[in-house]
C-alpha positions as CSV (number, residue, x, y, z in Angstrom):
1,X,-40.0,-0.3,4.7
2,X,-40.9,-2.4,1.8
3,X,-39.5,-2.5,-1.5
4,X,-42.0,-0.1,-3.6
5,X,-42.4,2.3,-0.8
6,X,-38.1,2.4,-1.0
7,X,-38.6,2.7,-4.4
8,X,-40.9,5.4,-4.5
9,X,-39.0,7.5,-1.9
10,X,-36.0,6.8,-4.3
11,X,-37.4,7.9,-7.3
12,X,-39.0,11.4,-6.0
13,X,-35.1,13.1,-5.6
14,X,-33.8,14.3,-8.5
15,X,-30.3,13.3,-9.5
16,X,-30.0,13.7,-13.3
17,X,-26.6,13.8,-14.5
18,X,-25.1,16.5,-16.6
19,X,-22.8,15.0,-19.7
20,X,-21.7,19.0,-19.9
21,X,-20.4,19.1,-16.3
22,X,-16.7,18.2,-15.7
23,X,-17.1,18.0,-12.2
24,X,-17.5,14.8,-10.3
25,X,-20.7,14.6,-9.1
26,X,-21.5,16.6,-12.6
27,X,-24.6,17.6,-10.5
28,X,-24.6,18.4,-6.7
29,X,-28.3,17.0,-6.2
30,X,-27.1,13.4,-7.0
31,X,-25.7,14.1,-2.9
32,X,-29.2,14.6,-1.9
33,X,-30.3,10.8,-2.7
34,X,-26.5,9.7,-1.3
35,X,-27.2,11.4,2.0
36,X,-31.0,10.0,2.6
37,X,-28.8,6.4,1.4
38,X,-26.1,7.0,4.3
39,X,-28.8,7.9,7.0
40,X,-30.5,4.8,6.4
41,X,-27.3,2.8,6.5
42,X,-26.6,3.8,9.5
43,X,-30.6,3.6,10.9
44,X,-29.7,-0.1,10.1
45,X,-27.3,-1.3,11.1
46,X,-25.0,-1.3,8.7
47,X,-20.9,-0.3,9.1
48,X,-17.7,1.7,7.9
49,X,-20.3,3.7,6.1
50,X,-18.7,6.4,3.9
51,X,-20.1,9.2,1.3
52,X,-16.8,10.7,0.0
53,X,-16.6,14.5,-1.7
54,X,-17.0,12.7,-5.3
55,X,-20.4,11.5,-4.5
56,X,-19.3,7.7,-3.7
57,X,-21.1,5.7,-0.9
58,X,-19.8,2.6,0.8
59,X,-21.3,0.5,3.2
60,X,-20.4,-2.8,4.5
61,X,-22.7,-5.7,6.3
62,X,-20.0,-7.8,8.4
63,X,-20.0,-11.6,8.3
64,X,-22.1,-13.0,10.6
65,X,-20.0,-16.8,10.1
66,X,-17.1,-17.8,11.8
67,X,-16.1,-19.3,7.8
68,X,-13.6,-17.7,6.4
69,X,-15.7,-16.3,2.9
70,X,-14.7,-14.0,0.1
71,X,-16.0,-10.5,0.6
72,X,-18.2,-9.9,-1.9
73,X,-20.1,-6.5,-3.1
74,X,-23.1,-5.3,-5.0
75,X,-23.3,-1.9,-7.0
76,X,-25.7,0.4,-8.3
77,X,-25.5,4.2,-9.5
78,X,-27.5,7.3,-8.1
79,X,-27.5,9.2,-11.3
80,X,-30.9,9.0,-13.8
81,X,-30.2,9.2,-17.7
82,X,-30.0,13.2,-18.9
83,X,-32.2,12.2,-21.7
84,X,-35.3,12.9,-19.9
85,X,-36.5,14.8,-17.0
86,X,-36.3,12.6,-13.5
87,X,-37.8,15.7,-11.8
88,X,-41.1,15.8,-9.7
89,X,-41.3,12.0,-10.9
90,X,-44.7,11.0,-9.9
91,X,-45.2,7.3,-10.0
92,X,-48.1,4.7,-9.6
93,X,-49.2,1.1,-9.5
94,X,-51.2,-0.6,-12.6
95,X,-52.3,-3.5,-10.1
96,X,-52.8,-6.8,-12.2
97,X,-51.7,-5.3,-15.7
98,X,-54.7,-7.1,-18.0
99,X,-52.7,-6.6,-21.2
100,X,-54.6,-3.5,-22.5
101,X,-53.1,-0.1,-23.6
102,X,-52.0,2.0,-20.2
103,X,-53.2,5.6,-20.0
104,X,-50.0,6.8,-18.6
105,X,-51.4,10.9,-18.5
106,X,-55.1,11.4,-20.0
107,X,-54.6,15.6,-20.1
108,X,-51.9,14.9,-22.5
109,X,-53.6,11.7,-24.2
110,X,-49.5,9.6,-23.3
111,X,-50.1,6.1,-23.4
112,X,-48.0,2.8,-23.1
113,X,-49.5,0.4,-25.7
114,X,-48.5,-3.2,-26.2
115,X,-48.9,-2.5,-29.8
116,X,-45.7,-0.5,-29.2
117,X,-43.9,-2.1,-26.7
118,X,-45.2,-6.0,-27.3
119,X,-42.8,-7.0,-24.1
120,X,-45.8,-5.1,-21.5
121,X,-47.6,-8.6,-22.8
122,X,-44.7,-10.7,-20.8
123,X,-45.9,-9.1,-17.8
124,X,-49.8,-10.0,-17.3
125,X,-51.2,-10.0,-14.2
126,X,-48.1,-8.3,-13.1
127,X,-48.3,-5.0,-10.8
128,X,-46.3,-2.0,-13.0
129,X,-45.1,0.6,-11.5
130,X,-45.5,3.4,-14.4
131,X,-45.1,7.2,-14.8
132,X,-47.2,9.6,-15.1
133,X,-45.9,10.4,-19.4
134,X,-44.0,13.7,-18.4
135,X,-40.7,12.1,-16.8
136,X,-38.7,9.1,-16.5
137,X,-38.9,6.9,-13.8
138,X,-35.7,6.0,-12.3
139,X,-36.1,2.3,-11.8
140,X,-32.6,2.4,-14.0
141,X,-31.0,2.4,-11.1
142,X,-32.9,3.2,-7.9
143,X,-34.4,-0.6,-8.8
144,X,-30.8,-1.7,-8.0
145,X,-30.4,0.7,-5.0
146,X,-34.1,-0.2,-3.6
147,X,-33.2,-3.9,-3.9
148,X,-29.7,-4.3,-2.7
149,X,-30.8,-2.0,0.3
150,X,-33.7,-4.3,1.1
151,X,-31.3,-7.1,0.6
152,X,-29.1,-5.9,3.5
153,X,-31.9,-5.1,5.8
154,X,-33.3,-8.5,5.1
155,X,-29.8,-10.0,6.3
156,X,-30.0,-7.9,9.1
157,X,-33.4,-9.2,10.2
158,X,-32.8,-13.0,9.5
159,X,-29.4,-13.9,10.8
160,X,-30.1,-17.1,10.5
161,X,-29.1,-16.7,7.0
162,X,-25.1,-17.3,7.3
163,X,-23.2,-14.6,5.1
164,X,-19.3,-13.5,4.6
165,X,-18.6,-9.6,4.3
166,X,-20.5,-7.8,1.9
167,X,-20.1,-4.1,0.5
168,X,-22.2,-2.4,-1.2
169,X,-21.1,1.0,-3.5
170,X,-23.4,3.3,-4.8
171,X,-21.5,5.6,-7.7
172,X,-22.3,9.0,-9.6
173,X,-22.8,9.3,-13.1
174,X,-22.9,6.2,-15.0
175,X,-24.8,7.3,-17.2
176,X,-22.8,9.8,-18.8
177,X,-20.1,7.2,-18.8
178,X,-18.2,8.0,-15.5
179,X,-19.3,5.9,-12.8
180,X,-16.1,4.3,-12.5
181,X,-13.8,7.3,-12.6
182,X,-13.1,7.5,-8.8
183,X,-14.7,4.5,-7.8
184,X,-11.8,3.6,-4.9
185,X,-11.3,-0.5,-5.6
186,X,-8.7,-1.0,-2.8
187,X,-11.0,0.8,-0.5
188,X,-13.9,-1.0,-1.6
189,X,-12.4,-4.2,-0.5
190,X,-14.4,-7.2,-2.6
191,X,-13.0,-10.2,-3.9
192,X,-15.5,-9.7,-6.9
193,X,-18.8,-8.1,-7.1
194,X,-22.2,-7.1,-9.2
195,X,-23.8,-4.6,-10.6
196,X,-27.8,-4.5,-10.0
197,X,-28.2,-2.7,-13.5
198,X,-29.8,-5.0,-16.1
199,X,-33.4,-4.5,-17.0
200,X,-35.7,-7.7,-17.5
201,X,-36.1,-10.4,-15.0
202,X,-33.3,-13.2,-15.1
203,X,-30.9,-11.0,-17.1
204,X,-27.1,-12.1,-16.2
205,X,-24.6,-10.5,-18.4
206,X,-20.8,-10.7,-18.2
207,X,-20.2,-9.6,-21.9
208,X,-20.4,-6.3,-23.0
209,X,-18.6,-3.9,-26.1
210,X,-15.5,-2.9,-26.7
211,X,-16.1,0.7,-27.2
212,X,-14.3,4.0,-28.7
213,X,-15.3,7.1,-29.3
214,X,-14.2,8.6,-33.0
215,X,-14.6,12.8,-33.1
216,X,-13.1,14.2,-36.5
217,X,-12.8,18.0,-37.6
218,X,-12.4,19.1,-40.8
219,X,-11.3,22.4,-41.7
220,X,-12.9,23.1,-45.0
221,X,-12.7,26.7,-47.5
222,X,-15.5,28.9,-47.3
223,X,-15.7,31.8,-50.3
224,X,-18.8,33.6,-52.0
225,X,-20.2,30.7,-53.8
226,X,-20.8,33.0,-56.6
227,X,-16.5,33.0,-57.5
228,X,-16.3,29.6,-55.7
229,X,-14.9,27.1,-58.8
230,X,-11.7,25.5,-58.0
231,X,-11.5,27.6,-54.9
232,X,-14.3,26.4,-52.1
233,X,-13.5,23.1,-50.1
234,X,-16.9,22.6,-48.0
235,X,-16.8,20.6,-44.9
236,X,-20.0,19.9,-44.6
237,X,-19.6,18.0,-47.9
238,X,-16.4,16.0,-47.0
239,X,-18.1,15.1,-43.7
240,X,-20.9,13.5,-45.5
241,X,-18.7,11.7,-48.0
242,X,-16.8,10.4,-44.6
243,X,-20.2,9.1,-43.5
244,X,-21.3,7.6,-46.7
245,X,-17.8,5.6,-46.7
246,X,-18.4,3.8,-44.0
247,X,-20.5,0.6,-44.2
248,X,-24.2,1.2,-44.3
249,X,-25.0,-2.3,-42.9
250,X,-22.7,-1.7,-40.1
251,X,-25.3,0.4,-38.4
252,X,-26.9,0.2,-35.3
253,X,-30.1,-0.1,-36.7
254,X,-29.2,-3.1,-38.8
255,X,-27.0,-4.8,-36.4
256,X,-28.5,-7.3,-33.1
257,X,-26.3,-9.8,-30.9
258,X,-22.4,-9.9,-31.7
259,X,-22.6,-7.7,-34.2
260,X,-20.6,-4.3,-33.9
261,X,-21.4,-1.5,-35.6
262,X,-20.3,2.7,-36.1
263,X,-23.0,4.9,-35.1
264,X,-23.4,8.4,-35.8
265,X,-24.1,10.6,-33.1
266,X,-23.7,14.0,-34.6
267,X,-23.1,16.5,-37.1
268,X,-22.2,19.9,-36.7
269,X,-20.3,22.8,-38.7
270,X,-20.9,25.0,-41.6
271,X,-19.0,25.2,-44.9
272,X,-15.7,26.9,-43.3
273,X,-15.6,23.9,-40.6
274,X,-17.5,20.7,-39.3
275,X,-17.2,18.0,-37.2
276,X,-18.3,14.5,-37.0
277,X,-18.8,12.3,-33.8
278,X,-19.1,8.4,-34.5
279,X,-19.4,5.5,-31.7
280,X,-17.7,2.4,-32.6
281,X,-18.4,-0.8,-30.9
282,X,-18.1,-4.5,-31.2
283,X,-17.8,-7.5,-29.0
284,X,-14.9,-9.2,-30.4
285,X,-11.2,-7.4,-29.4
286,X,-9.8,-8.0,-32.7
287,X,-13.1,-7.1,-34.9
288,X,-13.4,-4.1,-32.5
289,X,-9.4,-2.6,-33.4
290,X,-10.3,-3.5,-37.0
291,X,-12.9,-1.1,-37.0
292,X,-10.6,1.3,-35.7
293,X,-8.5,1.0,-38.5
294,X,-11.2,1.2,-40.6
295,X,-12.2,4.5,-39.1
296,X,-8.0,5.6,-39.4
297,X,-8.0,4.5,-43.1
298,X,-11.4,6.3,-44.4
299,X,-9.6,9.4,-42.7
300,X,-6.4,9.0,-44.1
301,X,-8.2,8.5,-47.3
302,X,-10.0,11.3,-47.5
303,X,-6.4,13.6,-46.5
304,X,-4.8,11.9,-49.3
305,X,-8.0,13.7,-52.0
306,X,-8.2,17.0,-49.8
307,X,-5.0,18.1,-48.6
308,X,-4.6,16.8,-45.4
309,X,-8.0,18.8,-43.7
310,X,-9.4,16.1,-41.3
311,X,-7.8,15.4,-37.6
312,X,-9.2,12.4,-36.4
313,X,-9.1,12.0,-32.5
314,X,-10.0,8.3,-31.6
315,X,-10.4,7.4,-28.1
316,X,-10.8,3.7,-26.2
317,X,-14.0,4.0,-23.7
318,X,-14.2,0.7,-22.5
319,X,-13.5,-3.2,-22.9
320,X,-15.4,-6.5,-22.9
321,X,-15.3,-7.4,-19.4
322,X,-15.4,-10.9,-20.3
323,X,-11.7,-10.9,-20.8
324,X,-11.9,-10.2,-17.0
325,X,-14.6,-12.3,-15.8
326,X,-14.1,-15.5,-17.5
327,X,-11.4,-16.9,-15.9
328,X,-13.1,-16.1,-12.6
329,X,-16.3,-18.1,-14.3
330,X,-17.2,-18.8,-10.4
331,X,-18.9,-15.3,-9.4
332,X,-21.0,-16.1,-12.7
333,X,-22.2,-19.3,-11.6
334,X,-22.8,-18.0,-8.3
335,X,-25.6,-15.4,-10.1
336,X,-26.7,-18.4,-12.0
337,X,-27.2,-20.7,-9.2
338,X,-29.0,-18.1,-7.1
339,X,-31.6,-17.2,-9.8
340,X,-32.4,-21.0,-10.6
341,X,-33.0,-21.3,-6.5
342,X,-35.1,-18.1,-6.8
343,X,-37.7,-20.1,-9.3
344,X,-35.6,-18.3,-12.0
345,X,-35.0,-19.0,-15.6
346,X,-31.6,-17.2,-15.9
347,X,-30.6,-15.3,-19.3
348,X,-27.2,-14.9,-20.1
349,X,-27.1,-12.9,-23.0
350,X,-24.3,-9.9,-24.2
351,X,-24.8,-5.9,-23.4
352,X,-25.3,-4.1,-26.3
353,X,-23.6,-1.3,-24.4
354,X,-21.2,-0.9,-21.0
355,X,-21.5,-1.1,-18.1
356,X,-19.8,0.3,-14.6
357,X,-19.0,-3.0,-14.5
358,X,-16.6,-3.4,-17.5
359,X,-14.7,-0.7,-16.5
360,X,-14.4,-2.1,-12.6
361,X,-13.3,-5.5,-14.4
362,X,-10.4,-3.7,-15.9
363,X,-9.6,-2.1,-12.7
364,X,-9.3,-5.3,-10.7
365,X,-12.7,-5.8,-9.3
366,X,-14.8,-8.9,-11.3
367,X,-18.3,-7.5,-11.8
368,X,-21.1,-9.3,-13.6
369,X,-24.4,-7.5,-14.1
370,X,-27.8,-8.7,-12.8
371,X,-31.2,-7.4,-13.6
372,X,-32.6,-5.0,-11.6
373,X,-36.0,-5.5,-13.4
374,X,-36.9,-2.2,-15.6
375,X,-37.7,-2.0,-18.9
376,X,-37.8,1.0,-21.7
377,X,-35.2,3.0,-19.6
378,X,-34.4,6.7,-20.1
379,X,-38.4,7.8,-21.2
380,X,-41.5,8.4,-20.2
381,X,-42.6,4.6,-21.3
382,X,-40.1,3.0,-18.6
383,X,-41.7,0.8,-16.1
384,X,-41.0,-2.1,-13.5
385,X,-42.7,-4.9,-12.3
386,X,-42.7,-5.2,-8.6
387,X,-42.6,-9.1,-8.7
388,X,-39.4,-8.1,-10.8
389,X,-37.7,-6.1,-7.8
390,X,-38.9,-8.7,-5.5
391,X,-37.0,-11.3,-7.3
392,X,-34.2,-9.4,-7.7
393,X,-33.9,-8.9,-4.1
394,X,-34.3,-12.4,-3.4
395,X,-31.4,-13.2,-5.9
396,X,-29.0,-10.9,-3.7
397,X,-30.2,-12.5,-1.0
398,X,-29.5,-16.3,-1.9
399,X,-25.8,-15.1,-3.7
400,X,-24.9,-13.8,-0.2
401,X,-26.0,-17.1,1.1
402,X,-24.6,-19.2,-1.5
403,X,-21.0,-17.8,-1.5
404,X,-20.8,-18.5,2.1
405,X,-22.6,-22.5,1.8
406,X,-19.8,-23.3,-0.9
407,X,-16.7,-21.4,1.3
């Protein structure tokens, strides 16, 4: 089976995540792509394979050298972004993209225009796989799954091409923030691994936020507004002079690189009560618990003028897994190496976000992230080059070869 038609078979199940769920899987139907993923593990060749009750698939590809080589893993999640439908996806091939707008669904007049998303232009002469405008795609992450399987059935056929142990993991809802939850590490058994979850070709990223998550209720006064003087305390005000403390530049849509920011994600309430949901991130550790405080001291503020009616619950998410991966600076070089052998011009650049990654750094498993190739994730205007899964592929590939050259 090739890569696209893996990809396509990957993208037609279903296996949206719920963020409302509190079950792990959060949706059964993310077992439906793990199940087809364990059959074909097994059709291949490959060993110890295990899909546990949480929805988390194991594999492993023995060593075919007689060197003793660090077991090393690559990762990807089953789960498609809740922010758009990943049902009935139906996609298709722009062969040789020439650069012009791309109808994506004529009945609906839905088109992909350079003139909106000037990055299609990188990809000229390019086959794109596309939707069809009424769902995502997928390729964030069935590109990952599609590749690394490929990978391993590559190994498989050429075993010529010496390699140590390598597992592979496939988790449940990342993107609602939980892939790593129940991701078993000891079980799992790498040295270090990578995620296959960045999005343009030659992305390597081993930097990502420090995150939190900020939720604060305020209990306000409701009476008739008629008799209200000196008597009404509204929420709904007090939550926007919380907002409007905060600093306007440090927004996400003013903010690019290093640069941290607190983002408001939602408002809700009525005079008698509201609350207030913020994101905080940043890059830098000690900028990033400054911000906390900031958030703690704007809220301790505003009890000191109102008599003590906001409850601020502040929670740590995740941490930059560069703390974790830098002094391990080898499994990053590896990536590099392998891309520059693959006739690619590696970018190492910071996630603006997390990653399963982070998390698996803090829990004792070093994990990078490499591109898997999409772009415009989590909409209808998502697309992949295939040259871009075919590289990607190629890049697991020469790592598993490298790894065991330098042992």
């Amino acid at each position: 089976m090739n890569i696209v038609e893996r990809f396509f078979k990957y993208v037609k199940i279903d296996t949206q995540s719920d963020e409302n769920s509190s079950q792990t899987p959060s949706t059964q139907k993310q077992f439906n792509l793990a199940k087809e993923l364990e059959y074909e593990m097994v059709e291949m060749g490959l060993t110890d394979v295990s899909l546990d009750n949480n929805c988390y698939l194991m594999a492993t590809l023995p060593s075919n050298t007689d060197k003793k080589v660090p077991t090393i893993g690559f990762i990807a999640h089953l789960d498609t972004s809740p922010d758009m439908s990943g049902e009935r996806v139906n996609p298709r091939i722009v062969k040789n993209y020439d650069g012009k707008p791309i109808v994506l669904n004529e009945a609906q007049q839905i088109i992909t225009s350079p003139e909106d998303f000037p990055e299609l232009l990188k990809f000229v002469g390019d086959d794109l796989i596309v939707t069809d405008g009424t769902t995502l795609l997928g390729a964030d992450d069935k590109a990952g799954i599609a590749e690394i399987m490929t990978a391993m059935e590559y190994l498989i056929a050429h075993p010529e091409i010496k390699h140590g142990k390598i597992r592979i993991g496939f988790t449940p809802d990342e993107e609602i923030g939980r892939g790593a939850d129940k991701f078993d590490v000891a079980k799992f058994g790498a040295e270090w691994a990578y995620t296959m979850d960045g999005s343009e070709i030659g992305e390597l990223e081993y930097e990502n936020f420090n995150a939190a998550s900020a939720k604060i209720t305020i209990q306000g006064r409701n009476v008739h507004p008629g008799y209200a003087k000196n008597k009404m305390v509204n929420a709904l005000h007090l939550a926007n002079e919380l907002v409007q403390l905060l600093p306007v530049n440090e927004r996400p849509e003013f903010t690019e690189k290093y640069e941290g920011f607190f983002h408001l994600i939602a408002i809700n309430g009525t005079v008698d009560e509201a609350t207030v949901s913020f994101i905080i991130r940043d890059h830098d550790r000690e900028l990033f618990e400054e911000r906390k405080k900031i958030m703690e001291n704007v809220v301790a503020f505003l009890n000191s003028r109102y008599n003590n009616r906001l409850n601020l619950e502040l929670r740590d998410q995740y941490y930059n897994m560069r703390e974790k991966v830098e002094p391990v600076k080898h499994v990053v070089d590896y990536a590099f190496q392998a891309m520059e052998e693959a006739g690619i011009t590696p970018i190492v650049k910071p996630i603006r976000g997390g990653t399963d990654g982070a998390r698996l750094s803090f829990m004792g498993l070093p994990c990078p992230n490499i591109f898997a190739g999409g772009m415009n994730f989590h909409g209808r205007h998502e697309f992949i080059p295939v040259r871009a899964m075919e590289k990607a592929t190629e890049v697991i590939v020469r790592i598993a070869e490298l790894v065991a050259r330098k042992a």
